[in-house]
N, C-alpha and C positions, 0 to 999 in steps of 0.2 A: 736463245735455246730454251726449249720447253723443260720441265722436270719431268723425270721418270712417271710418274702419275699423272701425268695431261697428254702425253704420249695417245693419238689417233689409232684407232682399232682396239683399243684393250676395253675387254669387255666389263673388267672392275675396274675401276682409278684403283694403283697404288699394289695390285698383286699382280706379279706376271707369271709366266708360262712356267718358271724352273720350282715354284710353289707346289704344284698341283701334283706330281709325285707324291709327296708328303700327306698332302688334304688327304689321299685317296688311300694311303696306307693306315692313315689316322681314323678314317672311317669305317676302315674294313676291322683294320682291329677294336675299334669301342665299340661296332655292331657284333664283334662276335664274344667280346666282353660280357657285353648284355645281354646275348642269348644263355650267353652260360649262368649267370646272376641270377635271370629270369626262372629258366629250366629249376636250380638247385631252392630255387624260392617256391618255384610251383609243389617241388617233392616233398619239401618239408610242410609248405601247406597241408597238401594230402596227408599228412604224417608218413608217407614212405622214407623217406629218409630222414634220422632222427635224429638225437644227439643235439642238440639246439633248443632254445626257448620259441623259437619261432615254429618247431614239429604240431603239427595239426592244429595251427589257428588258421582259422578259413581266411582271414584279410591276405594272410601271404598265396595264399591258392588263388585269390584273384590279380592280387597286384604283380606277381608270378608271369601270367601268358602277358601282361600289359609292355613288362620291363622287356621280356622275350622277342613281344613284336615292335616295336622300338628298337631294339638291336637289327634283326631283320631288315628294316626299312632302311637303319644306315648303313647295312651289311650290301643291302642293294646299290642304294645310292654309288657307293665305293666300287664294286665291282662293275657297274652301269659307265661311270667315268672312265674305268679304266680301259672299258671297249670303244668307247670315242677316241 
């Protein structure tokens, strides 16, 4: 008898199918996590939104749309999976 992880067709050794619910709620929520990290980074960069030490230093205006589209991509990822 084989072990659960040498099992024939499974695309990864060692995770199966009742996984991939989870993967894909885990994804959706740390991309949309990130989008929002992102966004409240990019504002205070700009100094629009204040109240922080980090209001209007431009390193957060950049590293802002970075964190933002990184959420995005595994916001997709997640929701991509869930249409397969």
């Amino acid at each position: 008898m084989r072990p659960a992880f040498c099992r024939t067709g499974d695309a990864e050794p060692g995770r199966s199918d009742e996984d991939e619910p989870m993967r894909r709620l885990l994804l959706i929520l740390v991309g949309l996590l990130l989008v929002v990290v992102g966004l409240i980074w990019f504002l205070q960069g700009l100094g629009i939104m204040g109240g922080s030490p980090m209001s209007g230093i431009t390193l957060w205006a950049v590293v802002g749309p970075i964190v933002g589209l990184v959420g995005l991509w595994l916001l997709w990822l997640g929701v991509r999976r869930a249409r397969s």
